[in-house]
C-alpha positions, 0 to 999 in steps of 0.5 A, spaced: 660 806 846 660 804 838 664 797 836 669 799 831 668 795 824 671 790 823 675 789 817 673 788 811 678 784 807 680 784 800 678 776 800 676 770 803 676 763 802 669 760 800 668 754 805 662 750 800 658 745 803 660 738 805 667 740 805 669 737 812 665 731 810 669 730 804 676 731 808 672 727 813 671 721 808 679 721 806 682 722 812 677 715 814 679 711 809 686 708 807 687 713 801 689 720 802 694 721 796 693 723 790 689 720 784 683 717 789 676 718 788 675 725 790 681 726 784 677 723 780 670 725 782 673 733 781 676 733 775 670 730 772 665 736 774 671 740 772 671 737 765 663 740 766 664 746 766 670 746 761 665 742 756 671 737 756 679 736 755 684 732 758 683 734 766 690 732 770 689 736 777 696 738 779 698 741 786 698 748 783 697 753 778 704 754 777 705 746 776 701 746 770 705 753 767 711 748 767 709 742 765 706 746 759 712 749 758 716 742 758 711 738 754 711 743 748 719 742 749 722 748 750 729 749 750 736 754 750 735 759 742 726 758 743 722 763 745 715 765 748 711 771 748 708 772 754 704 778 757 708 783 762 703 784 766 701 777 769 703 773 775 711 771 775 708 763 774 708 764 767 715 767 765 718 762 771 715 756 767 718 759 760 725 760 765 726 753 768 727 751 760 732 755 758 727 759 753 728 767 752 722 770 754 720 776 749 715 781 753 709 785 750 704 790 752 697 790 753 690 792 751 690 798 757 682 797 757 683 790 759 689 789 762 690 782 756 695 781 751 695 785 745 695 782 739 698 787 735 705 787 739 704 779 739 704 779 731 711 784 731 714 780 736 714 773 733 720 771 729 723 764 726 725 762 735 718 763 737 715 757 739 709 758 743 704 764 745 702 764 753 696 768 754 692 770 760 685 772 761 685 778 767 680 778 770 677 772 766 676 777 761 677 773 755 683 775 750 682 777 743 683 769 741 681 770 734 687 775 733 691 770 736 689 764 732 691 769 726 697 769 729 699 762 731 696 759 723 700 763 720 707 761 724 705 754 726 705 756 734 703 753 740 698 757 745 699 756 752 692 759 755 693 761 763 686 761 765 687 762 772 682 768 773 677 766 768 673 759 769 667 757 767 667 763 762 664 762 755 665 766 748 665 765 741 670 760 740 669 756 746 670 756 753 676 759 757 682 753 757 679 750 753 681 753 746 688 753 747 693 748 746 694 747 753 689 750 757 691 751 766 688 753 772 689 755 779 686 753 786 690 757 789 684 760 796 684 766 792 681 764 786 674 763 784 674 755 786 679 753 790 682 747 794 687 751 799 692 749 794 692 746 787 691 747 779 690 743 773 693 742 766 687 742 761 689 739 754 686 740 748 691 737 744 691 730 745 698 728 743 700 730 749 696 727 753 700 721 754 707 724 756 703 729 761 700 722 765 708 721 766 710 727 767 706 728 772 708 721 776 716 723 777 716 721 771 713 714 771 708 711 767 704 709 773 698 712 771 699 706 765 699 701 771 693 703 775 689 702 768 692 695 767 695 697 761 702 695 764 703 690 769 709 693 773 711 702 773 718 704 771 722 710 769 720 713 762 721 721 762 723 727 765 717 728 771 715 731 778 711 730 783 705 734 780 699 730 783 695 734 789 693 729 795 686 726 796 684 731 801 686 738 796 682 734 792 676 733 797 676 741 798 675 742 790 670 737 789 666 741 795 667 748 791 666 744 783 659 741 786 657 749 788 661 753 782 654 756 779 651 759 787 660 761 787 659 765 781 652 768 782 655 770 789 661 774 786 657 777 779 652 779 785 658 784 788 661 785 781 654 788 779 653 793 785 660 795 785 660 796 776 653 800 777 653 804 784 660 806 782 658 809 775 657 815 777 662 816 782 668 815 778 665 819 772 666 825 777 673 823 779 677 821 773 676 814 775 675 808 769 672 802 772 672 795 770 669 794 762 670 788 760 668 788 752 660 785 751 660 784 759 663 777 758 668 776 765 668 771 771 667 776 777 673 774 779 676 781 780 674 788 780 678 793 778 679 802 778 684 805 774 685 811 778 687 818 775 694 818 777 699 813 779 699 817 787 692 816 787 693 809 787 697 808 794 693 815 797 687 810 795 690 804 798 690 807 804 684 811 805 681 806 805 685 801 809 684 807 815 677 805 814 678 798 815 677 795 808 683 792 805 684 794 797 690 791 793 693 793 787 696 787 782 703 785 779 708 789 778 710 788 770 715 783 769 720 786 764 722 792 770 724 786 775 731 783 776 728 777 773 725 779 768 731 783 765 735 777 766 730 771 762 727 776 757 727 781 753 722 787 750 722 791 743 720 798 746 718 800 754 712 797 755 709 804 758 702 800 757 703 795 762 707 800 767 701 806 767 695 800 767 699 796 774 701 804 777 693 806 777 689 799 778 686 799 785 682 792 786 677 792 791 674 786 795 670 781 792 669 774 794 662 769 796 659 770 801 660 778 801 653 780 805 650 786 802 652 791 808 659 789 807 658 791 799 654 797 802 660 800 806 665 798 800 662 802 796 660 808 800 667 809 803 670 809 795 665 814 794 668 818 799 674 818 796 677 824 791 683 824 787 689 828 788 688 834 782 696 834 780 699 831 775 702 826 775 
């Protein structure tokens, strides 16, 4: 009797090599907090990938959205314009402070911020810009910069998808003012749980060491630069332990053999759906030039009814599919920190037809191959939607 398929799903944690080694080595030594060599060690490769900055590795991707938002001193009467279709991280981080957030739309090719809403939206309260590059698609950075020369604005860069991925104007997190990144397991490289803040302006430096030590100039201490740590500023307890660490010091040492495994799944799917989705309506990931960090792959799918009839078919097939954020400005919260000039229907018909298929390192061949045949499988309702 046939075994029935186990399920394939839509991501795994990468396990890198040396991993129980590194998390072996902390719990053996008499350092399993934060700031250790494994902190150290990991923040200087990701200064590698990134070509430099200010690394301070946090206990989130959303630890750093907050300590962007305070150290660019946000207050009640400023605003922030901020994508509405991104993760909730980036909207609660601009909230915390009492600033209002103005949501805009979107390019419905890419799924990024776009520019022309952005410039419209600026107004004498706008302190800040924050983008995200879905996907690690990068955002239209020229445009912005435009916009940002021209009203002295700060750009927070959410680079949570995009690690490692280069452009024109430099790599990714490293081109805004303050630049973040998630280790969340879903994400490219991760360390269970984790993020860092980038900076690229060093005047924040500084207060960004305090911030990140409850608040103290502890990090002054360690460096022999004081000879006792006090209370200086608004801080929390944004610093990942050791072992976090560990774990991401482990992936960053592989990043290149991570991004050739998940590029590998990309291009199949990119080229061995062409076909498929021309017949069906169906549009696929494009990035403009090519440029992306394989971090996912996206289907807009003809009508919002196609995506759950999608999400199911193959769920009853044993592979699990996703769609993505539901755009913030519909949501309670949304409606109660922001505002919007007009219905944002791009960011709402992109989030109804997007269906993301499985990617992750370490997806084998067969299991691509199934993905793969089994979306082909597959046709759209004829109705209207």
């Amino acid at each position: 009797m046939d075994q029935p398929a186990q399920t394939i799903p839509f991501s795994r944690p990468f396990l890198a090599p040396e991993s129980l080694e590194r998390l072996a080595a902390v719990l053996g030594s008499d350092h399993a907090h934060g700031d250790g060599p494994f902190t150290r060690a990991a923040s200087e490769r990701l200064r590698g990938i990134l070509g430099g900055g200010s690394v301070l590795l946090t206990t989130s991707g959303t630890h750093a959205l907050e300590m962007a938002s305070r150290l660019l001193d946000l207050e009640p009467g400023d605003e922030v314009v901020l994508p509405s279709f991104t993760f909730s991280s980036a909207a609660t981080a601009v909230a915390m402070t009492g600033a209002r957030i103005v949501f805009v739309d979107i390019d419905p090719a890419t799924g990024n911020i776009d520019p022309e809403q952005v410039a419209e939206a600026v107004t004498e309260r706008t302190r800040a810009i924050s983008v995200m590059h879905y996907g690690g698609t990068p955002v239209d950075l020229a445009a912005i910069a435009a916009i940002t020369a021209d009203h002295d604005l700060a750009v927070i860069e959410d680079n949570a998808h995009g690690l490692g991925v280069r452009t024109d104007l430099g790599v990714l997190g490293r081109i805004g003012d303050l630049g973040v990144q998630s280790f969340h397991d879903t994400k490219n490289v991760h360390a269970g749980e984790g993020g860092a803040l980038v900076i690229n302006d060093e005047r924040h430096l500084h207060r960004a060491e305090i911030m990140r030590e409850k608040g103290t100039n502890r990090s002054q201490f360690l460096r022999g630069a004081v000879d006792k740590y006090s209370w200086v500023d608004w801080g929390s307890s944004y610093l990942p332990s050791e072992l976090n660490a560990a774990v991401l010091d482990a992936q960053l040492a592989v990043f290149d053999d991570i991004q050739a495994s998940r590029h590998h799944v990309w291009d199949r799917y990119a080229t061995e759906l062409a076909e498929w989705a021309h017949a069906a309506g169906v549009t696929l990931m494009d990035p403009p030039r090519g440029i992306h960090a394989a971090h996912l792959f996206f289907l807009l799918l003809p009508a919002w009814r196609d995506q759950a009839d999608l999400i199911d078919f193959l769920r009853s097939r044993g592979i699990v599919a996703a769609f993505h954020y539901v755009p913030l400005d519909s949501s309670a919260a949304g409606r109660r920190y922001g505002r919007v000039l007009r219905p944002l229907v791009r960011s709402e018909d992109f989030s109804r037809r997007l269906v993301r298929l499985p990617l992750w390192s370490g997806m084998t061949d067969a299991q691509i191959d199934r993905v793969i045949e089994t979306v082909r499988e597959w046709r759209p309702t004829t109705e209207d939607a």
